[in-house]
C-alpha positions in Angstrom: -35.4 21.6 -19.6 -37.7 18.4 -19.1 -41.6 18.4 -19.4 -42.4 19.3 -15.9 -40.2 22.1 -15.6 -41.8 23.3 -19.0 -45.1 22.5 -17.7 -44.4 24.5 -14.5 -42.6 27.6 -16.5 -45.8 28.4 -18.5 -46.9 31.9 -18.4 -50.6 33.0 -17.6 -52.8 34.3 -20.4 -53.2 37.9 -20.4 -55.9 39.9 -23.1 -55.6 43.7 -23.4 -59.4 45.0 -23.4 -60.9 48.3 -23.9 -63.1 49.8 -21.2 -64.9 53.0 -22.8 -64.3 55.7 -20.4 -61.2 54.0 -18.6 -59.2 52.8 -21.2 -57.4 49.9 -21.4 -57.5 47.0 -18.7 -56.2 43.5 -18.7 -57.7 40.5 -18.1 -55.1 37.4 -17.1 -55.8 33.7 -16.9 -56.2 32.4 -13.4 -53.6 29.7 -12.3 -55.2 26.1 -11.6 -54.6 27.3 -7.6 -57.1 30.4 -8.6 -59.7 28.9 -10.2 -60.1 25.9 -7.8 -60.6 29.5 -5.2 -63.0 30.7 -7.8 -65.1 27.5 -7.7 -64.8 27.4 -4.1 -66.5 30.8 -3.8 -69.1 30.2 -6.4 -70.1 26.5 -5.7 -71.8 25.1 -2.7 -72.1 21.7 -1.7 -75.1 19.9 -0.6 -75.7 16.9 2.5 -74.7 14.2 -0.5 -72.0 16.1 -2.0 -73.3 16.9 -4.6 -71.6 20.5 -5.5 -73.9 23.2 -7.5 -73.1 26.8 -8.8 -74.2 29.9 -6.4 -75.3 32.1 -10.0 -74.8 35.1 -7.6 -71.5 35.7 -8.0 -70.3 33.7 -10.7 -69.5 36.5 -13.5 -68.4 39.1 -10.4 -66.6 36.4 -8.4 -64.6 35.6 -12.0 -63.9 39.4 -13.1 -62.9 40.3 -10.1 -60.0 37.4 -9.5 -58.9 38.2 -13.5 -58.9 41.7 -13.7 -55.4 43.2 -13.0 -54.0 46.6 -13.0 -50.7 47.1 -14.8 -48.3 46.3 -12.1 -50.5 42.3 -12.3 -52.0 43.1 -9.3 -55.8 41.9 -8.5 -57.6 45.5 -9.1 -60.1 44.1 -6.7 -59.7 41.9 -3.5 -61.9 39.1 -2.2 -63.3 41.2 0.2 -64.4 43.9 -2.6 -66.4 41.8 -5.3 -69.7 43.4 -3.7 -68.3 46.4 -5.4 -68.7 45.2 -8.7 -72.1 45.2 -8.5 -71.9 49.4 -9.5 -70.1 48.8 -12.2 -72.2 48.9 -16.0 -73.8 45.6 -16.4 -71.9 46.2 -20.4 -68.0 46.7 -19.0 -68.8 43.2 -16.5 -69.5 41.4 -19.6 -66.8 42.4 -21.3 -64.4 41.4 -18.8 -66.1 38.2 -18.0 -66.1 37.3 -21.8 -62.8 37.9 -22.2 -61.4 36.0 -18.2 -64.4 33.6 -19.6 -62.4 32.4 -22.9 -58.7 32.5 -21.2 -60.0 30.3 -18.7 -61.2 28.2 -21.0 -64.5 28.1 -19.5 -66.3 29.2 -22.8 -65.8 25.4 -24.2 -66.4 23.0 -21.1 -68.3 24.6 -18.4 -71.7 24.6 -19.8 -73.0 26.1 -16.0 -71.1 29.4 -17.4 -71.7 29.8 -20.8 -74.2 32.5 -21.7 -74.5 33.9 -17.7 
């Protein structure tokens, strides 16, 4: 098999995580075609270009496109990030650490660490 077609065979991340009161959820690594969605929904762009993180919705925007039930199905759509927003401010940031550091964002994205 050459270098692209290893390049293209890599598998996403996935982390087992604990949700007290739930149990166990997984978080998954978002393809490159996912996170440039993710940035599309957190980001806007002003009249020079320049583009600049919507805080809003970055941690809900991100634990809701990582967060996957067991069949690796999104456990919450596009449409339902709003609903997030219920959840304990604790179990968030646990699944945002953990979608935060398979994503890689914990080491280059300085907008995201710490939020």
């Amino acid at each position: 098999m050459g270098f692209k077609e290893q390049l293209l065979a890599l598998p996403l991340k996935e982390e087992a995580i604990d949700i007290p009161g739930v149990g166990q959820a997984v978080v998954r690594e978002l393809s490159a075609a996912e996170q440039d969605a993710y940035w599309a929904a957190v980001t806007t762009t002003d009249k020079d270009g320049k583009a600049s993180v919507v805080r809003g919705s970055v941690r809900l925007e991100l634990v809701a496109r990582s967060l996957r039930n067991g069949d690796g199905q999104r456990v919450f759509a596009d449409e339902e990030v709003a609903q997030l927003r219920a959840v304990p401010s604790s179990v968030v940031t646990r699944v945002f650490l953990a979608a935060q550091r398979l994503n890689g964002m914990d080491q280059e994205d300085g907008e995201l660490k710490g939020n």
